[in-house]
Wavefront OBJ file of the C-alpha trace (Angstrom):
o trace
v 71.646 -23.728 112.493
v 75.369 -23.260 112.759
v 76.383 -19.806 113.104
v 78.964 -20.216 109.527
v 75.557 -20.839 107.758
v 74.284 -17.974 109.420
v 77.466 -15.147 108.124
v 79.085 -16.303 104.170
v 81.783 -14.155 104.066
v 81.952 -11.552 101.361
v 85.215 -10.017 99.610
v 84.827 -6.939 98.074
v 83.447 -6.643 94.762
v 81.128 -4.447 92.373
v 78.499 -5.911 94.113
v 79.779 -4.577 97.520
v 79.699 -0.936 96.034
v 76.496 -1.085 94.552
v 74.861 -1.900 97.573
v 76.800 0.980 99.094
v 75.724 3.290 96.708
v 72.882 1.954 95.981
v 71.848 2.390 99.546
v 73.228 5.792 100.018
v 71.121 7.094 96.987
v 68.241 5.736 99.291
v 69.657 7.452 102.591
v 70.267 11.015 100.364
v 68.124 11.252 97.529
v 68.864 14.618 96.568
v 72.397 15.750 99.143
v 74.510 12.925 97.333
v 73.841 13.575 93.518
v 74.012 17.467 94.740
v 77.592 16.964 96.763
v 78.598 15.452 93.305
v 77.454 18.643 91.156
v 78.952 21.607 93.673
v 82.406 19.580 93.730
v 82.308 19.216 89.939
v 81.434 22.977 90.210
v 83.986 24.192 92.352
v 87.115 21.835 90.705
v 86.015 23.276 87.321
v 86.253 27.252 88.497
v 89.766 25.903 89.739
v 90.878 25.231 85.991
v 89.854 28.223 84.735
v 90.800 30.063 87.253
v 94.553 28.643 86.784
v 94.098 30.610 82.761
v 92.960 33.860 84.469
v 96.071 34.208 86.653
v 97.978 33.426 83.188
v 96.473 36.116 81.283
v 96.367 38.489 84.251
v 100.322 37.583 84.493
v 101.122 38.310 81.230
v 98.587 41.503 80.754
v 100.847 43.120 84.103
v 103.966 42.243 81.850
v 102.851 44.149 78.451
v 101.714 46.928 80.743
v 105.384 46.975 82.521
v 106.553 47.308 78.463
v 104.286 49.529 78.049
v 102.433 47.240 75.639
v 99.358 46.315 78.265
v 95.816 47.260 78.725
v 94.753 48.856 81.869
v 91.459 48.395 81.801
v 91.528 44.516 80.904
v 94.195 43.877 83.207
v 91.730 45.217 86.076
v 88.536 43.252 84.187
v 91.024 39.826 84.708
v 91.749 40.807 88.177
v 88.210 41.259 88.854
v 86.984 38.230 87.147
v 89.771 36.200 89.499
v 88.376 37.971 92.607
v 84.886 37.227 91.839
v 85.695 33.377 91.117
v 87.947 32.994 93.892
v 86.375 35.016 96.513
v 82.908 34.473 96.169
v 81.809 31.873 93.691
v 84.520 29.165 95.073
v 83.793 30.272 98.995
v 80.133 29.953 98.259
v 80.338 26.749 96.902
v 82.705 25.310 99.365
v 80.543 26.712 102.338
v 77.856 24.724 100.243
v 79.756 21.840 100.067
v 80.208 21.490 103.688
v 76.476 22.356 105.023
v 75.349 19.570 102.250
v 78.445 17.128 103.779
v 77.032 17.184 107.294
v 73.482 17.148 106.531
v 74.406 13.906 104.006
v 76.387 12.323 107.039
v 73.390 13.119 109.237
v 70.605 11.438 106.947
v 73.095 8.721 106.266
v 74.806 7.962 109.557
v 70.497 7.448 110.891
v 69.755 5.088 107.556
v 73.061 2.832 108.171
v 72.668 2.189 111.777
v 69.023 1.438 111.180
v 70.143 -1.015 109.175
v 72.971 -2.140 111.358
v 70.969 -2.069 114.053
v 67.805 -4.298 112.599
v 70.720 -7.186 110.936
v 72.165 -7.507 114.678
v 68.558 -7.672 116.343
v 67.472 -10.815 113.923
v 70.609 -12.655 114.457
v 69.497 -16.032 116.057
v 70.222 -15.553 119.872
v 73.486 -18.882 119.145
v 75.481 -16.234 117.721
v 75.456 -14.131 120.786
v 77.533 -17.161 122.225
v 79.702 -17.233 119.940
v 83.350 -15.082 119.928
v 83.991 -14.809 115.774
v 79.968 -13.486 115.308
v 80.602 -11.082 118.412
v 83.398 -9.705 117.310
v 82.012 -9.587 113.616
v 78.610 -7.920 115.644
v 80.694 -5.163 117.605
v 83.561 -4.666 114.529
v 80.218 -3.938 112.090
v 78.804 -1.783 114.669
v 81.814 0.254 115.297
v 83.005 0.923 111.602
v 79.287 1.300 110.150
v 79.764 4.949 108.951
v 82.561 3.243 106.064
v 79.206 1.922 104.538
v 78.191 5.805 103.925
v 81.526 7.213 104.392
v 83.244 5.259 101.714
v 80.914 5.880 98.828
v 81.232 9.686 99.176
v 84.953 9.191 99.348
v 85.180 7.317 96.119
v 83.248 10.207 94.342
v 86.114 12.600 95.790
v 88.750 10.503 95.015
v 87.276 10.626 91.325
v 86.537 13.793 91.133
v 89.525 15.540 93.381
v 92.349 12.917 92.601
v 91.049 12.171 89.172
v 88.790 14.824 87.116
v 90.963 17.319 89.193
v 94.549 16.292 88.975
v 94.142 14.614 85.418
v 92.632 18.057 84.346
v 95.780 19.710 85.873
v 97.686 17.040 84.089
v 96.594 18.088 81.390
v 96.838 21.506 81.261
v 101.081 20.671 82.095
v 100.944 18.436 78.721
v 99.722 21.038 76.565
v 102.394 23.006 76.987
v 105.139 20.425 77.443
v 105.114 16.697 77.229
v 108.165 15.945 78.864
v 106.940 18.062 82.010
v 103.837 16.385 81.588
v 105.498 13.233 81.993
v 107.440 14.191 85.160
v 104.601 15.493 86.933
v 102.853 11.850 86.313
v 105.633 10.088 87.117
v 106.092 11.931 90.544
v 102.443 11.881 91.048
v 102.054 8.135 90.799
v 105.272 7.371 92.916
v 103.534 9.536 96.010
v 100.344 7.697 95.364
v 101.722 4.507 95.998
v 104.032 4.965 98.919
v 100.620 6.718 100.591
v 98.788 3.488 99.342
v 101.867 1.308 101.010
v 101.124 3.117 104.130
v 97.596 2.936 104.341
v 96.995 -0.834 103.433
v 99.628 -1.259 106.836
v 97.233 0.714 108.716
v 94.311 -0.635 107.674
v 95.859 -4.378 108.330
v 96.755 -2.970 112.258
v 93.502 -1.793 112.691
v 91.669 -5.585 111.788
v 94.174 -6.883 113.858
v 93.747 -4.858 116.807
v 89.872 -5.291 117.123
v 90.266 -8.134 119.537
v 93.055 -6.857 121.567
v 91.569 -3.680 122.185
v 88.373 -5.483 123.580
v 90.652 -7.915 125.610
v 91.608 -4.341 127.001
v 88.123 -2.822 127.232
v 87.466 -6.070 129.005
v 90.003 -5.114 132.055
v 89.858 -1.649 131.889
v 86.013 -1.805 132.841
v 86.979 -4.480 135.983
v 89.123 -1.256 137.335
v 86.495 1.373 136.488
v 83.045 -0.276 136.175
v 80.880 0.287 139.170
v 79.586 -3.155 138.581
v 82.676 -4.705 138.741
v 84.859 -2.238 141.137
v 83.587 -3.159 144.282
v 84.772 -6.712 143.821
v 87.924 -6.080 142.280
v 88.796 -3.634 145.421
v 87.617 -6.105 148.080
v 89.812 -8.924 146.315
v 92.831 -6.593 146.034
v 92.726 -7.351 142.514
v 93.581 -3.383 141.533
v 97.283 -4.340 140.724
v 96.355 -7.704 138.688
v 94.103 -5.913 136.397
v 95.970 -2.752 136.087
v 98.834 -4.920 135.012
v 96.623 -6.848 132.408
v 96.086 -3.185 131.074
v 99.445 -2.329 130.712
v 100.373 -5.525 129.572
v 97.650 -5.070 126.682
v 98.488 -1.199 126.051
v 101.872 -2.335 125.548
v 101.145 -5.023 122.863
v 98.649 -1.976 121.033
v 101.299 0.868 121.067
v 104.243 -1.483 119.617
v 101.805 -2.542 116.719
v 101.110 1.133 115.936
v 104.602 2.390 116.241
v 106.175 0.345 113.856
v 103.154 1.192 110.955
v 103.627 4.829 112.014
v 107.165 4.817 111.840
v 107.082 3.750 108.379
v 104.350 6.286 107.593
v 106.677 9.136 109.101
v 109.608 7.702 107.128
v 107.865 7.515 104.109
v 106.428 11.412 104.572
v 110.336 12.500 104.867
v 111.052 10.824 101.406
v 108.098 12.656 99.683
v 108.882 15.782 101.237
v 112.392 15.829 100.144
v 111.363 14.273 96.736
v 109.006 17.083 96.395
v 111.204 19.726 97.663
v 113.233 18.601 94.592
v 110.646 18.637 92.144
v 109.799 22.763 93.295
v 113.430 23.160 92.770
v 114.120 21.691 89.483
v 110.363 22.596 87.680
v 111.551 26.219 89.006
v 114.856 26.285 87.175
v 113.137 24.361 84.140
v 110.701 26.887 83.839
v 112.778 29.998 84.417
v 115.451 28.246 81.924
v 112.121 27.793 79.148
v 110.826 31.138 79.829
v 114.059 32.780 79.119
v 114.550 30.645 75.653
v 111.332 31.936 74.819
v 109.546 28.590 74.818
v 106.949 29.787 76.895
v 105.718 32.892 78.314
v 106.154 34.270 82.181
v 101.790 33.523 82.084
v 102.086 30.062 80.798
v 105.256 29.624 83.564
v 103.369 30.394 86.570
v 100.585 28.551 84.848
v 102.702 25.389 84.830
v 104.320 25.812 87.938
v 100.782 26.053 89.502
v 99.449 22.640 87.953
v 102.342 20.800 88.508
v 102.773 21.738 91.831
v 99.345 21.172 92.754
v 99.574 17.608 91.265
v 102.985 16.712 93.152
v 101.937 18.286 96.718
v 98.391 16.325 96.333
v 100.089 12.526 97.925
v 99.449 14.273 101.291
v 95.678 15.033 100.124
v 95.520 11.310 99.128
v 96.130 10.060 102.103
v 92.997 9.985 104.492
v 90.657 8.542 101.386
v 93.372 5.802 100.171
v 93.476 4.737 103.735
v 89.790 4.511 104.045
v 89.380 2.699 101.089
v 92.327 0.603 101.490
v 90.737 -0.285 105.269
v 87.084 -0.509 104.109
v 88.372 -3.430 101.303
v 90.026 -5.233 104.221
v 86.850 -4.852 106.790
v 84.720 -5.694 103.932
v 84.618 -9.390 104.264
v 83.941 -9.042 107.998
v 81.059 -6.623 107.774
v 79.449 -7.643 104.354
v 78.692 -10.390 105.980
v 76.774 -9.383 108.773
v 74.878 -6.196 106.291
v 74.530 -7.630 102.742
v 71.408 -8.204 101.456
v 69.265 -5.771 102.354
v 66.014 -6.759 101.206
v 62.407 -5.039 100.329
v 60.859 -6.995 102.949
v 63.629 -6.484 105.333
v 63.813 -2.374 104.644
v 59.232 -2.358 105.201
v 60.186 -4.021 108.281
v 63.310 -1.333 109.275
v 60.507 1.654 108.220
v 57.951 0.312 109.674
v 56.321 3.032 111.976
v 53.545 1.504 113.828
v 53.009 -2.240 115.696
v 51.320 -4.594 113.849
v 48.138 -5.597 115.706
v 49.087 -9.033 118.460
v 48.166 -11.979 116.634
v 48.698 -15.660 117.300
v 49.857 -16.648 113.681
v 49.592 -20.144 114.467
v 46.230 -20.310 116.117
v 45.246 -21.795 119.503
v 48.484 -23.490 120.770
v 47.873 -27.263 121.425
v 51.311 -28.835 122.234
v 54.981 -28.162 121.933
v 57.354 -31.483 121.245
v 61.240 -31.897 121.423
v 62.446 -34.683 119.417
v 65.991 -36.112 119.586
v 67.073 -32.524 120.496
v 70.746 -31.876 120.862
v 72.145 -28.644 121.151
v 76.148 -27.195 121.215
v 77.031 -23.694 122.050
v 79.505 -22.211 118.976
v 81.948 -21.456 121.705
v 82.170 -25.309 123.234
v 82.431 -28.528 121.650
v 80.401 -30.413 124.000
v 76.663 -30.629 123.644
v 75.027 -28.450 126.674
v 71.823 -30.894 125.733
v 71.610 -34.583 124.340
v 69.031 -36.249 123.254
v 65.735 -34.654 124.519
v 62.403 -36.172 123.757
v 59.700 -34.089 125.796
v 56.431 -33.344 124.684
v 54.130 -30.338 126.517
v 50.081 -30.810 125.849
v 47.880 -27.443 126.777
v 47.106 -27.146 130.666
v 50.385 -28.867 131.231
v 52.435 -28.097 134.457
v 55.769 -29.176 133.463
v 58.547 -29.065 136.045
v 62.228 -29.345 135.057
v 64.602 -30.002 137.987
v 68.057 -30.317 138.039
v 71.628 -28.627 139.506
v 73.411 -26.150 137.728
v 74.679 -26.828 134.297
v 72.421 -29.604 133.319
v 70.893 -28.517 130.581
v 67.793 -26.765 132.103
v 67.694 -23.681 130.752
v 69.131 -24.033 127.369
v 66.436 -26.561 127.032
v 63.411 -23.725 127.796
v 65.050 -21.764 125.187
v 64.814 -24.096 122.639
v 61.118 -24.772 123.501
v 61.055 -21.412 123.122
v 62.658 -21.483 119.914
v 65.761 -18.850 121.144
v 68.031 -21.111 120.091
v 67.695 -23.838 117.298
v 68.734 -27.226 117.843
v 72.173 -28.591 116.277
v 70.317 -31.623 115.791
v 66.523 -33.186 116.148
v 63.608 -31.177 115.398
v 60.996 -28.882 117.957
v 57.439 -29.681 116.728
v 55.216 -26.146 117.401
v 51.537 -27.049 116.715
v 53.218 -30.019 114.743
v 55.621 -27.162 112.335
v 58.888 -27.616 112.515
v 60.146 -24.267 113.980
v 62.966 -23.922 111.712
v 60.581 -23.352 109.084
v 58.494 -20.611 111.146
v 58.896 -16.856 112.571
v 61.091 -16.893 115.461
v 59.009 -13.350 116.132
v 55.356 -15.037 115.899
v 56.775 -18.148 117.970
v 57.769 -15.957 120.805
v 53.997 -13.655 121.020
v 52.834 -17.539 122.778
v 55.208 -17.252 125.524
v 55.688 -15.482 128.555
v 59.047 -15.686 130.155
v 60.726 -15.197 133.768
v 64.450 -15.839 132.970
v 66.482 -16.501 135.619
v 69.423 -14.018 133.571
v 66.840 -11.338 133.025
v 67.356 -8.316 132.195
v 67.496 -5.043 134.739
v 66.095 -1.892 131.967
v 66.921 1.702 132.656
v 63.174 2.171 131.918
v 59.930 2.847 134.242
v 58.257 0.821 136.053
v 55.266 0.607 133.753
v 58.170 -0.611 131.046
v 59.941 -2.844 132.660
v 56.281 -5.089 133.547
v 54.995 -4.696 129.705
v 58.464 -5.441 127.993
v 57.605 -7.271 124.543
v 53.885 -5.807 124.887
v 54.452 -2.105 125.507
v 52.725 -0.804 122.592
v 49.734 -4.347 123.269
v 49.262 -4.306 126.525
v 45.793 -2.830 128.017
v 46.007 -1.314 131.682
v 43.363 -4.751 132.782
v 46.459 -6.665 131.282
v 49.122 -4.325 133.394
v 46.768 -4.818 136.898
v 46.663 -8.588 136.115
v 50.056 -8.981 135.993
v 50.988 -6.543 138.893
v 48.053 -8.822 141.136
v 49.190 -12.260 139.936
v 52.835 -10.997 140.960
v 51.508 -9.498 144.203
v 53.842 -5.908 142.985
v 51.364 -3.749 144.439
v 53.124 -3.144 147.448
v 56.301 -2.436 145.995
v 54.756 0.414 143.372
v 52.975 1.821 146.397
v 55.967 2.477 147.903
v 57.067 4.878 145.138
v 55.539 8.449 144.616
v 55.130 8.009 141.370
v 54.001 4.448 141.237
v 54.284 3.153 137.629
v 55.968 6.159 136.392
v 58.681 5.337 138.832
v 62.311 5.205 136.690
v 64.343 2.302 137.952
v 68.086 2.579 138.324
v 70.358 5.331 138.603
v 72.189 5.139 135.646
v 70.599 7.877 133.400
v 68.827 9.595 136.627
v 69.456 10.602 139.848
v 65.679 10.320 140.712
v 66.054 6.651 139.737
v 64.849 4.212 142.243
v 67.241 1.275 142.943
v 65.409 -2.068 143.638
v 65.997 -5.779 145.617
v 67.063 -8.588 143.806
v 63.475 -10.116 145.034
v 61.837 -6.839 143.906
v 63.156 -7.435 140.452
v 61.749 -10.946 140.552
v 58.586 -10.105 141.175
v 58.905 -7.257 138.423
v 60.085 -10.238 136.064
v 57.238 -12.457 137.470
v 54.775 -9.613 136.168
v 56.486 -9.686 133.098
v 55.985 -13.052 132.529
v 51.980 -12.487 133.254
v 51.012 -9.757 130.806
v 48.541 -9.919 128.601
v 47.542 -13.973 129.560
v 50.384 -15.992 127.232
v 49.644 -19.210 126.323
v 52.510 -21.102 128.104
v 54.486 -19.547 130.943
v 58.223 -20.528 131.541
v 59.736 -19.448 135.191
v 63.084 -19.913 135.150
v 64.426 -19.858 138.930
v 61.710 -17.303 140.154
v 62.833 -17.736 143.245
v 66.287 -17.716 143.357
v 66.603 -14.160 144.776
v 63.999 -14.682 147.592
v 64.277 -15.937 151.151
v 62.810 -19.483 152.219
v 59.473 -17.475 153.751
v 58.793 -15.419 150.689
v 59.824 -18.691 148.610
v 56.867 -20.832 150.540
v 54.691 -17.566 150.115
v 54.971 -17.315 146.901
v 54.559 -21.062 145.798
v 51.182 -21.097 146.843
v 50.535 -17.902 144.709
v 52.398 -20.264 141.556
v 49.849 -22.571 142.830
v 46.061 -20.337 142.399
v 47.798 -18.606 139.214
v 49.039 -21.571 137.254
v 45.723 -23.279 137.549
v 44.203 -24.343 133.937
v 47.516 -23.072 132.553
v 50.378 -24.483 130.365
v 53.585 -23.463 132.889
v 57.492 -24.903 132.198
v 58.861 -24.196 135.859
v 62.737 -24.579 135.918
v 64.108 -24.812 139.436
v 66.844 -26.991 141.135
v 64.350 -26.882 144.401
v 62.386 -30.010 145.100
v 59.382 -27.119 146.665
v 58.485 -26.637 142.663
v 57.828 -30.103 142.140
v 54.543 -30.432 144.170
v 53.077 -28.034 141.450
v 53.876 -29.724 138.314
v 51.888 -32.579 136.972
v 54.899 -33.704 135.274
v 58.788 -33.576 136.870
v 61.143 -34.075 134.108
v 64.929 -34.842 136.263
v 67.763 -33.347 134.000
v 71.812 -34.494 134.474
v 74.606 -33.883 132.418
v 71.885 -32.228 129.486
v 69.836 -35.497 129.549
v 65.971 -36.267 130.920
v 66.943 -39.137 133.255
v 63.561 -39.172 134.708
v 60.233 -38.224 133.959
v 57.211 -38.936 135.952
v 54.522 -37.403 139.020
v 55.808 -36.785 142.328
v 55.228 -40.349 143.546
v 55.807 -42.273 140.487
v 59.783 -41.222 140.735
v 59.649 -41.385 144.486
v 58.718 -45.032 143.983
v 61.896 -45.652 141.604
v 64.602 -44.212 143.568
v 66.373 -43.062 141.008
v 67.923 -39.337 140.604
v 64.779 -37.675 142.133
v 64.496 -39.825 145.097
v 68.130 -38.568 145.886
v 67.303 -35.062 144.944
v 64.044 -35.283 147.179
v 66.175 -36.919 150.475
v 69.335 -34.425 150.454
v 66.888 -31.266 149.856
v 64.898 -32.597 152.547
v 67.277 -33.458 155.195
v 69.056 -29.399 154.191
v 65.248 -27.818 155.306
v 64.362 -30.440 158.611
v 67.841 -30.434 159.548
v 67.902 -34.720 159.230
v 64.478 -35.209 160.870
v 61.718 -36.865 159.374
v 58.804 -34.453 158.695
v 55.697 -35.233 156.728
l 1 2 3 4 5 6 7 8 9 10 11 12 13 14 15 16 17 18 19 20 21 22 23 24 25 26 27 28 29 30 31 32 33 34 35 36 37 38 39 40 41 42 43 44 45 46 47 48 49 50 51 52 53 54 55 56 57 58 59 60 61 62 63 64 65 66 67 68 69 70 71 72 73 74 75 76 77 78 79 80 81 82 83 84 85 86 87 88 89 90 91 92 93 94 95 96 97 98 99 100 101 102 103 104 105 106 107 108 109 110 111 112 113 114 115 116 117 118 119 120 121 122 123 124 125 126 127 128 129 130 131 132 133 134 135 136 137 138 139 140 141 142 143 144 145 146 147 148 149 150 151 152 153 154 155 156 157 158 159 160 161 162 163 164 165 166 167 168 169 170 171 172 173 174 175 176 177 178 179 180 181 182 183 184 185 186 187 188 189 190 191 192 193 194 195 196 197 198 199 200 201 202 203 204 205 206 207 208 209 210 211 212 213 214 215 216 217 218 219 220 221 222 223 224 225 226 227 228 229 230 231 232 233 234 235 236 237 238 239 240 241 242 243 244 245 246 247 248 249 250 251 252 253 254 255 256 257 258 259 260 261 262 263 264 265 266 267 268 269 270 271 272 273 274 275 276 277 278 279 280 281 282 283 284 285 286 287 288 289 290 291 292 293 294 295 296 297 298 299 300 301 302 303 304 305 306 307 308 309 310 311 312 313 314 315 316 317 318 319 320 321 322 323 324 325 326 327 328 329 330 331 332 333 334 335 336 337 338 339 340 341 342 343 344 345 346 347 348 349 350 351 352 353 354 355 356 357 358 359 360 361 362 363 364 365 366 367 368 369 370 371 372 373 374 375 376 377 378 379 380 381 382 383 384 385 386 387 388 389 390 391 392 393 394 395 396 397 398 399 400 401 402 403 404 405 406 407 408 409 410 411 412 413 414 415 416 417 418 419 420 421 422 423 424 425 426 427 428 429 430 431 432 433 434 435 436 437 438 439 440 441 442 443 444 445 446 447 448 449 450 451 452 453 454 455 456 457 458 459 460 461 462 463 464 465 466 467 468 469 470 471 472 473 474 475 476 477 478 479 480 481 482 483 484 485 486 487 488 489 490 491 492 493 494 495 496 497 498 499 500 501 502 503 504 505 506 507 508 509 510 511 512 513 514 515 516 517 518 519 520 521 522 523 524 525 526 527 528 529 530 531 532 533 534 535 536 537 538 539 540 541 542 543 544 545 546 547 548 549 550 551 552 553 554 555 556 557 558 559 560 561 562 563 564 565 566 567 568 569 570 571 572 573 574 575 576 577 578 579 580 581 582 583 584 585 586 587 588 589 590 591 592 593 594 595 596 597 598 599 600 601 602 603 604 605 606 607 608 609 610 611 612 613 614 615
């Protein structure tokens, strides 16, 4: 399958932000529809509050005529201290200890999520450069998926029950004020809008550079690359890829910001006017007698609150305005979410190991070709091979001809661009890709080195399955005793030093062997070794092929090697070149051709005897 079937890109829609909130009513039950009431709350006591300070006003003017009540001037003021100093601090400390715990609960749903869509992508899209970018842009902007639904509710209710209720209040008293407020209002709104969709444009287009940047900053700083880049000299060629990149990041953001800065002097000024003139407006009204000095300060209060709020606007219309241009990119990684797929994500306990598929019998390629999404050249052409149970098979060829991307797609890691791989005569495209892998056990030659114990690293994909007669199987079969032995605390023993200074740092042979016992556990029903030797000298090699050669017996084994030595165990040597089987055959039978193998046999043999003839 071709990775664009894989990711449909999505633009933003209603259906985007249903599944947003949809999904954050899941995440928050009870902290979202709560944030909603204690904002409503708070905006609300800010309205009447506005009234209060009106009354109040006008009550302190009467008294200065002599005309006032005392005692309700002091019941106002009280009321307005109450409100303002209590009931609106309480509710805004609420406000922010139900934000963070509604980010919290959130934040853990959404990367679940996140988390779960990137570990079922098929392993293809790993090779390609659009779905890794979409992979690491989704994973690095996930909180918008929580983020932006709260935001909308804010806008709404700050920037629109808020302001519009302030609006309002301006318009009851004087239209054409009314109208001057909104007009001002709307202008700031857009030029913060203007701003944001720039930003929000930079930031898409800055994804790649900035991991073209990562990229060299970690050959300069990354203790797996350093040592290399300091023994090639290579300090100054990096550092100037760095610059070269910081330079083309900073002059993208300068000219956005410069506008934004630009664009924050001409609302200033606009709004410095505004104060100015709704002042002298007011003052001018009061003293005609349109309005009282209450219903003045009133006004003044609303409309200046409505003006000043662009600055307010700006962090929320830049989120939104940068989640609607992310959204195609990361819709199409999250959206759906189904039932099935959210059991799975809450699912708190292993299923018991099962072979779905019963007793495996044989594995077939037919016409298999396969392209990586990054090249245009098939990596495989062709393949016909078909694996019976108890088969030794033995795939031999150099580097780059196609014989491990072949293992994976008996494996069913990757999925052929054309042709079909018959499991148990199913079509894998039509089966689990998870119940397809509990058959196999698998050495890779690119495996991977966990910051885990020892016990962990052996029962990888069976941690939770494997029984300790499975775990002292494996460790035997891979003759690891020794090297656990060596370490205090045996199977307990961390490896690497990366989270732990008490970490234990291990051979490249070591970690073959701990990669053969991986491959052992709990008895699979075929066994791929890819290169299990490649880290180990000649002596250990010879060692350890007689070992392959008591442990594979009865089994069904895919051995991947471009040594001739593996060949003598196989009961079948399949020769691969240029992503094609050009032979297939027993040891003799493609001695007796002298084709590819025959050459393959001679130059390996004359490299170990030095050009004599041994038997």
């Amino acid at each position: 399958m071709k990775v664009g079937d894989t990711m449909t890109e999505h633009k933003f829609s209603i259906r985007t932000l249903w599944f947003m909130l949809k999904n954050v009513f899941k995440s928050s039950p009870i902290l979202f529809p709560l944030l909603i009431i204690i904002v409503t709350t708070s905006i609300s006591i800010g309205a009447f509050l506005l009234y209060v300070i009106k009354d109040l006003t006008n009550e302190v003017v009467l008294l200065i005529d002599g005309l006032g009540s005392f005692s309700y001037a002091v019941y106002l003021l009280i009321i307005y201290l109450v409100l303002e100093l209590f009931v609106k601090l309480l509710l805004d400390w609420a406000r922010e200890f139900t934000e963070l715990h509604y980010f919290k609960q959130s934040e853990a749903y959404f990367s679940k999520i996140v988390l779960y869509k990137l570990g079922n992508l098929g392993q293809e899209n790993m090779y390609s450069k659009d779905v890794y970018e979409k992979f690491q842009f989704t994973y690095q902007n996930n909180y918008m998926f929580y983020d932006l639904p709260w935001m909308l509710i804010r806008f709404l209710l700050d920037f629109g029950y808020h302001k519009f209720l302030y609006l309002g209040i301006v318009f009851t008293f004087n239209v054409y004020l009314g109208l001057y407020c909104l007009f001002l209002f709307i202008v700031n709104l857009l030029l913060s809008a203007l701003v944001s969709n720039r930003i929000g444009a930079i930031h898409k287009q800055m994804v790649k550079p900035r991991r073209i940047l990562n990229y060299n900053k970690d050959m300069l700083t990354d203790k797996k690359h350093v040592k290399e880049t300091k023994m090639n000299r290579l300090e100054r060629f990096f550092y100037e890829r760095v610059e070269n990149q910081q330079y083309v990041i900073r002059d993208s953001y300068y000219k956005v910001y410069r506008l934004n800065e630009l664009i924050n002097q001409i609302i200033i000024f606009v709004n410095y006017l505004f104060r100015i003139g709704l002042t002298i407006l007011l003052m001018y009204m009061v003293y005609l007698r349109q309005i009282n000095v209450g219903e003045a300060l009133l006004i003044q209060m609303a409309g200046l609150a409505l003006v000043n709020s662009s600055f307010q606007f700006k962090q929320p219309i830049s989120e939104i305005v940068k989640f609607v241009s992310y959204a195609p990119t990361m819709m199409s990684l999250m959206f759906p979410v189904t039932k099935e797929e959210m059991n799975d994500i809450n699912q708190t306990q292993y299923e018991p190991f099962t072979l779905p598929y019963g007793e495996f019998k044989h594995i077939k390629l037919h016409n298999v070709t396969y392209s990586y999404p990054s090249r245009e050249d098939n990596q495989v052409t062709d393949v016909n091979l078909d694996i019976a149970k108890g088969e030794i098979i033995s795939i031999l060829g150099y580097n780059g001809s196609g014989k491990t991307t072949t293992t994976k797609l008996l494996a069913s890691v990757l999925e052929p661009t054309s042709g079909q791989v018959l499991f148990n005569d199913h079509d894998t495209k039509h089966l689990q890709k998870e119940d397809i892998y509990k058959y196999f056990g698998i050495g890779f030659q690119d495996f991977g080195k966990y910051g885990l114990t020892l016990k962990e690293n052996i029962t990888i994909g069976r941690v939770e399955h494997a029984s300790d007669e499975e775990l002292f199987e494996a460790i035997k079969k891979a003759n690891l005793q020794s090297i656990i032995d060596k370490f205090p605390d045996g199977l307990q023993t961390f490896l690497g030093k990366e989270f732990r200074r008490s970490g234990q740092e291990i051979s490249g042979g070591e970690w073959q062997r701990i990669i053969l016992s991986r491959a052992y556990i709990g008895q699979p029903e075929i066994l791929i070794l890819d290169e299990p030797t490649a880290s180990i000298d000649p002596f250990e090699e010879e060692r350890m092929l007689d070992e392959f050669h008591q442990i594979l017996q009865g089994k069904t084994a895919i051995l991947i090697s471009h040594r001739i030595s593996f060949a003598r165990l196989a009961d079948k040597i399949v020769i691969m070149k240029d992503g094609r089987i050009v032979e297939q055959g027993s040891h003799q039978e493609l001695l007796d051709i002298q084709g590819y193998y025959h050459e393959l046999f001679t130059s390996q043999k004359e490299l170990y005897t030095g050009g004599e003839d041994h038997e």
